[in-house]
N, C-alpha and C positions, 0 to 999 in steps of 0.2 A: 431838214434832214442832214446836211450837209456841217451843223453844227453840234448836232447830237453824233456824227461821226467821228466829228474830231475833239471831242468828248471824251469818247471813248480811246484815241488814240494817244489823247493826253494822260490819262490815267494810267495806260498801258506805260506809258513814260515816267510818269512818278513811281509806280509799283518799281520799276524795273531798274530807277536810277542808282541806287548801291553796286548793282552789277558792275564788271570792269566792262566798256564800253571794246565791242569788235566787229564790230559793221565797217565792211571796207572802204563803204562810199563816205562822201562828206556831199551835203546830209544826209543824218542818219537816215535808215529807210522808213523808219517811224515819223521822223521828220518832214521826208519827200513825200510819204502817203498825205500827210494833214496839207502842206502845201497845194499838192495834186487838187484835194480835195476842196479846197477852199476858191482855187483861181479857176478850175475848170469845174465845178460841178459831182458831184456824187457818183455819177456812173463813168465820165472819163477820169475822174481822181482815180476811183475803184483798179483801172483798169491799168491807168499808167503806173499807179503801184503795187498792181500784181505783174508786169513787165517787168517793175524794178526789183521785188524779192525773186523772180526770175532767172533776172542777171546777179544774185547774190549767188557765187558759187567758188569754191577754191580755183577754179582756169582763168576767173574776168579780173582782171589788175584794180579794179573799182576805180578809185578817185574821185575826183570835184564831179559831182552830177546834180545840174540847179536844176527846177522844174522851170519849164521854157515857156 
């Protein structure tokens, strides 16, 4: 499951690469989702990266945020 997710999150990354690149954080939060998803599992991946498009907002300064 967990790599048919990030599968899917990679794709979403190719489609999307021409884009100009505006996600505050480093990493991307398409990034931080497949990370999530890989070292913690499917349902805490899931969830620490809907936290992190969360904190995607014009108020949060973003920066350096590694998945811990």
């Amino acid at each position: 499951m967990r790599h048919a997710l990030v599968f899917v999150i990679r794709v979403y990354q190719k489609a999307t690469a021409f884009k100009p690149r505006t996600c505050r954080f480093e990493p991307s939060c398409s990034e931080y989702a497949a990370q999530a998803i890989l070292k913690y599992g499917p349902v805490k991946g899931l969830l620490l990266a809907a936290w992190r498009l969360l904190r995607c907002n014009p108020w949060n300064p973003g920066g350096h945020d590694p998945v811990i």
